[in-house]
C-alpha positions as CSV (number, residue, x, y, z in Angstrom):
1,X,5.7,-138.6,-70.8
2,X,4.3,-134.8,-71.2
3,X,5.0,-132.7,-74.1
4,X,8.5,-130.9,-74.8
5,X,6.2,-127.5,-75.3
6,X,4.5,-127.9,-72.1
7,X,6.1,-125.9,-69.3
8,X,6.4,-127.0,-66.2
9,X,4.9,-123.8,-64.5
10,X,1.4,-125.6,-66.9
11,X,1.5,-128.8,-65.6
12,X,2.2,-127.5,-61.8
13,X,-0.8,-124.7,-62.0
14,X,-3.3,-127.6,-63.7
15,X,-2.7,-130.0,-60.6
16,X,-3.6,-127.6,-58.4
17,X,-7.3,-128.5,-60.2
18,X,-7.0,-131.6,-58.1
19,X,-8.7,-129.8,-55.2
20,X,-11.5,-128.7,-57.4
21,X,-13.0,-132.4,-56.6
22,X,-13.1,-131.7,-52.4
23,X,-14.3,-128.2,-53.1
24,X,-16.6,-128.8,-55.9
25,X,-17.4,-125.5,-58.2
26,X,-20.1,-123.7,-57.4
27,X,-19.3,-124.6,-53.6
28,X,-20.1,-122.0,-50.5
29,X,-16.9,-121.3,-48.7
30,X,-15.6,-119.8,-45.6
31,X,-11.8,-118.7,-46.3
32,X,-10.4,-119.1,-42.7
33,X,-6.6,-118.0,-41.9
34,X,-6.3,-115.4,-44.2
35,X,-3.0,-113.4,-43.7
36,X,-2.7,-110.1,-42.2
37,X,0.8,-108.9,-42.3
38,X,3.4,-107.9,-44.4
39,X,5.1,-111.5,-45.5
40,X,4.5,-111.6,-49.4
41,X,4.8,-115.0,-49.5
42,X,1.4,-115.2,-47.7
43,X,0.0,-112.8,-49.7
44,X,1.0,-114.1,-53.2
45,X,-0.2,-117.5,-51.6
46,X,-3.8,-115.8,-51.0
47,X,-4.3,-114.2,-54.7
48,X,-3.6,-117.9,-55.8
49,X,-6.0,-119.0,-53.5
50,X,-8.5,-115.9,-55.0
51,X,-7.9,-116.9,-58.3
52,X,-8.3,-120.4,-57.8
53,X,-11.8,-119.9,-56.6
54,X,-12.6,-117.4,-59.0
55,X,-11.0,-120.0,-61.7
56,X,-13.7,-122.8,-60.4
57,X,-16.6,-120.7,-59.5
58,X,-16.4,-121.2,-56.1
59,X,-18.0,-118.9,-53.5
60,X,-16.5,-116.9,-50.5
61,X,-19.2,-115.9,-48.2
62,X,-16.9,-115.1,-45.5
63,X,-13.3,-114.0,-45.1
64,X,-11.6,-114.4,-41.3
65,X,-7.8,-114.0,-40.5
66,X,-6.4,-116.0,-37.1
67,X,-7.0,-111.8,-35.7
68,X,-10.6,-110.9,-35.9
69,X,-12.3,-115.0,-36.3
70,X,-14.6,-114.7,-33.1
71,X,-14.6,-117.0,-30.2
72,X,-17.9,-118.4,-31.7
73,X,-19.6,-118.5,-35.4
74,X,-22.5,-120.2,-36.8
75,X,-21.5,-121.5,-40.1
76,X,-24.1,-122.7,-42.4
77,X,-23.8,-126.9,-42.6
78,X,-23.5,-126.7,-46.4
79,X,-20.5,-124.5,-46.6
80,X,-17.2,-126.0,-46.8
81,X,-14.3,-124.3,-44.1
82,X,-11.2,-124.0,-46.2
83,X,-7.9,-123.1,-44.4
84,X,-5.3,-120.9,-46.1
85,X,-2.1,-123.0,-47.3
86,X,1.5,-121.7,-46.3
87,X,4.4,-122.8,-44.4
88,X,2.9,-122.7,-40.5
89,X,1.6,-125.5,-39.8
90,X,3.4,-127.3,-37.1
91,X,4.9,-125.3,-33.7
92,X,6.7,-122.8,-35.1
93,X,4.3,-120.1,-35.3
94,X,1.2,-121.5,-33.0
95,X,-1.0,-118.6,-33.3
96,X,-1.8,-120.1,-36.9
97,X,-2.1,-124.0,-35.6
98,X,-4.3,-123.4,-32.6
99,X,-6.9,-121.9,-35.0
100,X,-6.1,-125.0,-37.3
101,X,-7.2,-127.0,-34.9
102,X,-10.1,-124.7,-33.3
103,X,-11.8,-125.1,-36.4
104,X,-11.4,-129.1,-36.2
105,X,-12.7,-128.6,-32.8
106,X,-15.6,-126.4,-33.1
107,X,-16.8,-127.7,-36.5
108,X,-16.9,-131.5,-36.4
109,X,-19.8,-131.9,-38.7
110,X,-18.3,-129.6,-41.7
111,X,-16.2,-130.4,-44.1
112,X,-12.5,-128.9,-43.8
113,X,-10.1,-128.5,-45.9
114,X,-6.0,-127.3,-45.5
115,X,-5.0,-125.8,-48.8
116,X,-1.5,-126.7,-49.3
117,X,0.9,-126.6,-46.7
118,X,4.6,-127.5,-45.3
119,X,4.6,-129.3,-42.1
120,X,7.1,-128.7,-39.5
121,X,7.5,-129.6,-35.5
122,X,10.4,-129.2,-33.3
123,X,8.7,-131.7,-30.9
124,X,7.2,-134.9,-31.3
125,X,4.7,-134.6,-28.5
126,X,3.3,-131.5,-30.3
127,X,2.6,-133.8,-33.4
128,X,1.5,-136.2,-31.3
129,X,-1.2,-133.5,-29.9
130,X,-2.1,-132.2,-32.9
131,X,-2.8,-135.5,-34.6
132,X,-5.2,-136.8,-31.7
133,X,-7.3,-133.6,-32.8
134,X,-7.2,-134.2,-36.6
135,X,-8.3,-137.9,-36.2
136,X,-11.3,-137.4,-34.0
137,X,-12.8,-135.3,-37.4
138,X,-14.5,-137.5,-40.0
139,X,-14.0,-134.4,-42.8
140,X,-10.5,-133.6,-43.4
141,X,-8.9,-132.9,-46.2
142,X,-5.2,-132.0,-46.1
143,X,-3.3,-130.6,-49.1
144,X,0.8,-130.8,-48.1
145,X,3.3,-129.1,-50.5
146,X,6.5,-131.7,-50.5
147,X,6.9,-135.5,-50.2
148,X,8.6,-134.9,-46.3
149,X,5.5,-133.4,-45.5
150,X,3.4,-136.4,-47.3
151,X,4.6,-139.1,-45.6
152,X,4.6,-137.1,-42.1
153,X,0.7,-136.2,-42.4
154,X,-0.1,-140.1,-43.8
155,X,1.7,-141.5,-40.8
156,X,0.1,-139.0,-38.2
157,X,-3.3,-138.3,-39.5
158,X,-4.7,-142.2,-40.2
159,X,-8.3,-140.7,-40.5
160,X,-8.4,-137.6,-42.8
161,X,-7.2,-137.6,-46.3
162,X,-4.0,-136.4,-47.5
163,X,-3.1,-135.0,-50.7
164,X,0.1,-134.1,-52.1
165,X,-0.2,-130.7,-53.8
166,X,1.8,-127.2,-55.3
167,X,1.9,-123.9,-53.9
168,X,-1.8,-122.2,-54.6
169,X,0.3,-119.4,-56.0
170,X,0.7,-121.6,-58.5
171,X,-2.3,-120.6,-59.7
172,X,-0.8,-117.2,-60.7
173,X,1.1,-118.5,-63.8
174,X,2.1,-116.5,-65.9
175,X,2.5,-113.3,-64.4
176,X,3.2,-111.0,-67.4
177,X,5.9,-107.7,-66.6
178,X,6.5,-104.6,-69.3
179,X,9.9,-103.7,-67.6
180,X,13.4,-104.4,-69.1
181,X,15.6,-105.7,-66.4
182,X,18.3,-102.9,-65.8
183,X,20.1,-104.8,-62.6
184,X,21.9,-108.3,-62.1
185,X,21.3,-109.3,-59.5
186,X,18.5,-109.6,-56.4
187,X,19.5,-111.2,-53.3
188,X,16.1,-112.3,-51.6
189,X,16.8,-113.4,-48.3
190,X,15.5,-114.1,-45.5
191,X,16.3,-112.1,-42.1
192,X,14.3,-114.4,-39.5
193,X,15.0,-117.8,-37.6
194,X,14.8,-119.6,-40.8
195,X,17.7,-118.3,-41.9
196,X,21.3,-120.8,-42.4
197,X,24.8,-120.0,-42.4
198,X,25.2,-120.6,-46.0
199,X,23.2,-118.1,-46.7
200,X,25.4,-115.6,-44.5
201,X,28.3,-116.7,-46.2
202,X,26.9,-115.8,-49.4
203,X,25.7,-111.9,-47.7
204,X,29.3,-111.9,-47.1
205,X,30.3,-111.6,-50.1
206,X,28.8,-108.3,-51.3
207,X,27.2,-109.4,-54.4
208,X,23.9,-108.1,-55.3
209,X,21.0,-105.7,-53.6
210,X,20.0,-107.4,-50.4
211,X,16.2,-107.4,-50.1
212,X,13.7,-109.4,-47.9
213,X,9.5,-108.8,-47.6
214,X,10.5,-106.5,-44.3
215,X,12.5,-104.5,-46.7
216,X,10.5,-104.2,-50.0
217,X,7.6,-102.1,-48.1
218,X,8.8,-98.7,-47.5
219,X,7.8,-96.9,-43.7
220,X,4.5,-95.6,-45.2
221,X,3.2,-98.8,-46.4
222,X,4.6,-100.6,-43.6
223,X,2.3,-98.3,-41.3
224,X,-0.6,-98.4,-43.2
225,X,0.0,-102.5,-43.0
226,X,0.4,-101.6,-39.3
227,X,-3.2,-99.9,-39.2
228,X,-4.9,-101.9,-41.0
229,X,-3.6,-104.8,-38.6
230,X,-4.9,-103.2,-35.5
231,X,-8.5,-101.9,-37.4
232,X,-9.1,-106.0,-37.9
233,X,-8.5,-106.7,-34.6
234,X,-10.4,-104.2,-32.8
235,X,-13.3,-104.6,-35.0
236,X,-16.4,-102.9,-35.1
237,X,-15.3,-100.6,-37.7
238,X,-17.8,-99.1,-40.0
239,X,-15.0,-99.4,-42.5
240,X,-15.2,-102.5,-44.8
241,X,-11.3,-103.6,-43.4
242,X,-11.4,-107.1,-45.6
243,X,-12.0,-105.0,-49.0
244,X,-9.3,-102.3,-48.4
245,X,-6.7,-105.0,-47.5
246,X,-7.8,-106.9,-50.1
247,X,-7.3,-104.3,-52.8
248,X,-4.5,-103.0,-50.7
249,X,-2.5,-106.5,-51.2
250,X,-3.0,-106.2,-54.9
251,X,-0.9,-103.1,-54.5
252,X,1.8,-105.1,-52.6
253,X,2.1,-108.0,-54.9
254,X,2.3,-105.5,-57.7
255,X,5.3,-103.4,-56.2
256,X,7.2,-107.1,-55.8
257,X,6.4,-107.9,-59.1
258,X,8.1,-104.5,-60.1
259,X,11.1,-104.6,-57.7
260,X,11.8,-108.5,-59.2
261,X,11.0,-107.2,-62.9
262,X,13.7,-104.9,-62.4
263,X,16.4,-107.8,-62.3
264,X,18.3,-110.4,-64.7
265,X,18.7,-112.7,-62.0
266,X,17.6,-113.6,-58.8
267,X,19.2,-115.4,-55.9
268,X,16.8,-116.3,-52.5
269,X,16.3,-118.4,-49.4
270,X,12.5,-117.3,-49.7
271,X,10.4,-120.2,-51.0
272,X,8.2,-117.5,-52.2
273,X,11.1,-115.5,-53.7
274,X,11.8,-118.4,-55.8
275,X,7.9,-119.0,-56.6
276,X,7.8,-115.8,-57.7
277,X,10.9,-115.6,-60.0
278,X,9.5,-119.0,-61.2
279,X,5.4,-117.5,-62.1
280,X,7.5,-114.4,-64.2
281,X,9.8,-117.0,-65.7
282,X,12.8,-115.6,-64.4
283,X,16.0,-117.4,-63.7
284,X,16.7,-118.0,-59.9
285,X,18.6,-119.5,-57.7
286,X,17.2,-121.3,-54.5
287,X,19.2,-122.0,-51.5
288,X,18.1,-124.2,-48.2
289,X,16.3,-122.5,-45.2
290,X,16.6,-123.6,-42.0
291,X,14.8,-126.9,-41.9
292,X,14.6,-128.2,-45.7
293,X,11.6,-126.6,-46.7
294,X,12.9,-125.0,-49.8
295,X,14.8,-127.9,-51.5
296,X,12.1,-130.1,-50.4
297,X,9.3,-128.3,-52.4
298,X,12.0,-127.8,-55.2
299,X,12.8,-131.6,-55.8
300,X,9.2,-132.3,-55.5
301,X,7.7,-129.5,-57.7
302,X,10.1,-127.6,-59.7
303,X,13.3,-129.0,-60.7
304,X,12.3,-130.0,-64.1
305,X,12.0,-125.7,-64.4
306,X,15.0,-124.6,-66.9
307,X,15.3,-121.5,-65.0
308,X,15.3,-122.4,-61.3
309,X,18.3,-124.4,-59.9
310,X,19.2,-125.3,-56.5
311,X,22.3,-124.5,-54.0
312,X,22.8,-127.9,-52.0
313,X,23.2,-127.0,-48.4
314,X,26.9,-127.4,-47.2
315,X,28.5,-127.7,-50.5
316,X,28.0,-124.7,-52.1
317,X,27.6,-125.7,-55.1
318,X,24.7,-125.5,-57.6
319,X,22.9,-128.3,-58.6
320,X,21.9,-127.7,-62.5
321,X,17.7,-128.7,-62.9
322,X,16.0,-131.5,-63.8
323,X,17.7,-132.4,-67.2
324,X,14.5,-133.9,-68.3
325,X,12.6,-130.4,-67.7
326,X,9.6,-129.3,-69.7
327,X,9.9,-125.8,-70.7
């Protein structure tokens, strides 16, 4: 049993350590899947990721994103390929999973690793596909972030090791804001296919500022997201494009770290909205997206937080936390 003065946000940013035995410190790394676009889940997910390595001394000597990785690239033996975590893996967004498995392909003597990740498929036969890939690589390590996801990967993939792991954003805790809240409430919610109809009902209502990643980012940011997007892809630039979106990501995360600061509460259908809330100790509420990624990572990771609770889907109710939580 852990310690009343140990909060839960602790024990969930130590396990992420876990990985530190597949990708040993002092390791050389190529970061692969990086993302390039506006979603701040992504990007939060990524300055976890940084951190982490920075945390455990391990070495990026490459960055690629699914836009500018080439058709072909010589990667020392000795370097470990480590896949960005998030919620795309499956064939929802294939862009992201045929460079999963292009890596699997091209690479069959390296080691790989998946930093933590939700799986979802809408067909069975794509599962089926992507598994037959996964199993014919003797060097696959696969982080997933909920117990759904767990037993799905153990079934499928019968030759690569499975882990069950948090969020690398995680590895953020705490993030420390100056601002007094002078709002009550922030609706975060999503505006794409992952959206439910509980969540509309609760638009309906009126209550709060309505928000979503699209919306945070003002026209001039979104345009310089926008050119910075299509400077990857073309290449060739004498410009060094990784640096200036890295730094230009800090600024990002910073302005969500603001707008959120600014806030008593928050309510979301954003599993990174609710991350978020959670790494600035906020109180939040979490509802359902479309296909049970959200509660799933919440009864798995962070139930026992005293400040997050949990709408459950078609009874619009909330579910108080983990009684026995750690904070």
């Amino acid at each position: 049993m852990q310690s009343k003065n140990i909060h839960t946000m602790d024990v969930l940013k130590n396990k992420l350590g876990q990985i530190s035995e597949v990708i040993p410190p002092g390791s050389n790394i190529y970061y692969i899947d990086i993302p390039v676009h506006s979603n701040g889940g992504d990007l939060l997910i990524m300055k976890g990721t940084e951190a982490f390595f920075k945390d455990y001394n391990i070495h990026v000597r490459a960055r690629y994103s699914v836009l500018d990785f080439p058709d072909s690239l010589a990667i020392p033996k000795d370097h470990i390929i480590v896949l960005h975590g998030g919620g795309n893996f499956g064939d929802l967004y294939p862009a992201h999973q045929k460079l999963r498995e292009k890596m699997i392909t091209s690479y069959p003597y390296h080691r790989i690793v998946m930093l933590p990740q939700t799986i979802f498929y809408k067909k069975e036969s794509e599962f089926d596909r992507t598994a037959q890939i996964f199993n014919g690589h003797k060097d696959i390590h696969l982080y997933v972030r909920d117990t759904l996801s767990f037993s799905a990967a153990t079934e499928k993939f019968h030759r690569c090791n499975v882990y069950l792991s948090p969020d690398m954003a995680h590895q953020l805790w705490p993030i420390r804001h100056k601002d007094s809240p002078d709002k009550d409430l922030l609706c975060f919610f999503r505006t794409d296919i992952e959206k439910t109809t509980e969540q509309e009902q609760l638009e309906s209502t009126g209550r709060g500022d309505l928000l979503d990643w699209a919306s945070l980012y003002n026209k001039v940011e979104q345009k310089s997201i926008n050119l910075i997007v299509k400077m990857i892809k073309k290449g060739g630039t004498p410009l060094p494009m990784q640096a200036i979106w890295g730094r230009y990501t800090d600024y990002l995360v910073d302005k969500a770290v603001k707008r959120f600061s600014g806030y008593r509460t928050v309510q979301t259908s954003r599993l990174h909205g609710h991350i978020l809330s959670c790494l600035m100790d906020k109180p939040n509420t979490l509802l359902d997206n479309s296909y049970g990624k959200n509660s799933n990572y919440y009864h798995t990771w962070t139930s026992g937080i005293g400040s997050a609770r949990l709408i459950v889907k078609n009874e619009g109710q909330t579910t108080n936390s983990n009684a026995s939580q750690i904070s």
